[in-house]
Steps between C-alpha positions, in 0.01 A plus 500: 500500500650830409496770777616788304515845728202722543541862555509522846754243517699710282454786728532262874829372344618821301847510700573132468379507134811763425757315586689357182537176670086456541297675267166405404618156410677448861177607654258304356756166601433610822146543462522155380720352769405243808674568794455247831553690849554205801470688785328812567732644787796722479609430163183395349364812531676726354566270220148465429460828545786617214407260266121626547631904450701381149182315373574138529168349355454198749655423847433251746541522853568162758470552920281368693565754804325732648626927589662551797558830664890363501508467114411864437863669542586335208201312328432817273128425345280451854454751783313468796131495328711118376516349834385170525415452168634266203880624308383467196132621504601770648834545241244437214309820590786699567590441143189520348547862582771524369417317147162368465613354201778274618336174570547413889499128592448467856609131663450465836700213551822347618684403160623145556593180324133430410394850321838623399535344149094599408601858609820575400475387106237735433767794489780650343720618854508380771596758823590302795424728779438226794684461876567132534725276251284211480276720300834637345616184383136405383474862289837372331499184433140542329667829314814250359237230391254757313832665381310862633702836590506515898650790704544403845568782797584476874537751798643491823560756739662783249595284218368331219554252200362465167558261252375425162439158303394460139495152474440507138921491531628189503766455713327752732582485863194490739429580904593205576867554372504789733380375845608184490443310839198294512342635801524895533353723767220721443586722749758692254177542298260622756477861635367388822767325582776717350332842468546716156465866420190561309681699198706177472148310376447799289800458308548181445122495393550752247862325363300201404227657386770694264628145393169388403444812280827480325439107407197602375627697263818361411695797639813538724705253648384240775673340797472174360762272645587768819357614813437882544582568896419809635635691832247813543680554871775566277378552149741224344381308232700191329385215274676196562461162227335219587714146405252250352479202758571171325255282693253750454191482330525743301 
């Protein structure tokens, strides 16, 4: 089905549409593009809320919590009015707002070995956005078997990581290359535990939310291969390569 731009669009998008790299042809690609969100919290949200603002035409949204007055400092699409009440209902009409005509799938669910393969294949990205690495490891290994484009972030205290996999590579190393014990604590993952500074989310959030948009359109260069590790305490930023792992399954 051809979703050629209408008028407003034009006008919504005007300082996207500018750029050499995008253009009306890089636009309507991401009108066109499927992005999955898994996890609705710190990073979730402001990548669904990016890729909403550039005009990504569908995007799906997995958590199965609930807003807590502790995930406001850094959970940037709920307030107060959000306590209580489902992630992703409440993400869904945040971003309706935003864009009414970016299609919002809401699933208020905990992706797991049962749902992820149904889910996951019905999109273009994947944005791995979760706080535990079971589900990590889940997110990638489906990613590496559907051969889809996965960027994968993680915070803790003031830092954070971000890594990219187009598994359409051969060769390509994967997450499990990277964190290779077979039992890993979530607690490095999980802001109770460890505590992070709310911009850190924000940031993070809005790196892979870049990454998506530049896959998308074929644009830029990707950190395929290498970890992005950021210091905000320090504002020091290095990428560092990632050795494919021969036992792996990748």
């Amino acid at each position: 089905m051809k979703k050629s731009l209408k008028k407003s669009e034009i006008e919504r998008f005007s300082r996207q549409i500018i750029l050499k790299d995008i253009g009306s042809a890089g636009q309507e690609k991401i009108k066109k593009a499927k992005i999955l969100v898994v996890g609705a919290g710190g990073l979730g949200c402001p990548v669904a809320e990016f890729l909403t603002r550039a005009g990504v035409g569908e995007i799906g949204i997995i958590d199965n919590d609930v807003v807590d007055i502790s995930n406001i400092h850094r959970q940037s699409l709920y307030d107060i009015s959000d306590l209580k009440l489902s992630k992703v209902q409440s993400a869904k009409k945040k971003l309706k707002r935003i864009n009414p005509n970016t299609l919002v799938k809401a699933y208020n669910l905990r992706l797991n070995e049962s749902n992820a393969l149904k889910i996951i294949k019905k999109y273009d990205c994947i944005v791995d956005g979760s706080d535990n690495f079971k589900t990590k490891f889940l997110i990638n290994d489906i990613a590496l078997k559907l051969k889809k484009f996965l960027v994968v972030g993680a915070i803790s205290k003031f830092d954070g990581h971000l890594f990219t996999y187009n598994f359409k590579i051969k060769k390509m190393p994967c997450l499990r290359c990277f964190f290779q014990e077979d039992s890993i604590s979530d607690d490095i993952l999980n802001c109770e535990y460890e505590g992070v500074l709310g911009t850190v989310a924000g940031i993070i959030g809005t790196l892979q939310a870049n990454e998506v948009l530049k896959q998308i359109l074929n644009i830029g260069q990707n950190l395929d291969g290498k970890i992005l590790i950021l210091d905000l305490l320090n504002l020091s930023f290095r990428k560092a390569k990632i050795s494919k792992q021969k036992k792996c399954i990748c």
